[in-house]
N, C-alpha and C positions, 0 to 999 in steps of 0.2 A: 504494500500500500504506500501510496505518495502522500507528505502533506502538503497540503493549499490552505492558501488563508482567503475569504470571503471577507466582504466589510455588508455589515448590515446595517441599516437604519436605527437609530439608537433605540426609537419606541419603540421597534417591532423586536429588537433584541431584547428590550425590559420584558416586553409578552414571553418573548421566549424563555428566560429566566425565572419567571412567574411560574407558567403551566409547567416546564422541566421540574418544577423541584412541586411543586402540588400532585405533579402525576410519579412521584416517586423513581424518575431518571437520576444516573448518579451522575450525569456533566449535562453541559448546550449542547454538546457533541453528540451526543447518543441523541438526545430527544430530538436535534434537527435530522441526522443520520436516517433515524426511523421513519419521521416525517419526507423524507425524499422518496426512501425507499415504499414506499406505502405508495405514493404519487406515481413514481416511475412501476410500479406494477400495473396499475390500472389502466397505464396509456400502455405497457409491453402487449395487456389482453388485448388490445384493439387489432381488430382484425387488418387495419388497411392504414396507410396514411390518410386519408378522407376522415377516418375513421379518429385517429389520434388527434386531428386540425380541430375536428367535433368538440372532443373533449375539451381540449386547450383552450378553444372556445367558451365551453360551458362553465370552466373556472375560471376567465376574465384572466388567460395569460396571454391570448390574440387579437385582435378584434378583426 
């Protein structure tokens, strides 16, 4: 595994901070980690590109 550093948004990092440690994660690392992988599973089910643009769409990452 490689690391990378991401820069996030201060108040979406305070959220993250919040819900990691309410939902019993032991770092930001894990509970974003999870959070991706959870996301990129549900666009890997998509059967088609058509099909991933859909999604990406339906959670306001495209327009």
């Amino acid at each position: 595994m490689f690391g990378s550093k991401i820069k996030l948004d201060k108040n979406l990092l305070i959220r993250v901070k919040k819900f990691s440690e309410m939902a019993g994660y032991s770092s930001i690392e894990e509970f974003i980690t999870h959070a991706l992988e959870k996301e990129l599973a549900q666009l890997e089910d998509a059967d088609s590109e058509e099909e991933i643009k859909k999604k990406l769409q339906g959670l306001g990452y495209i327009s």
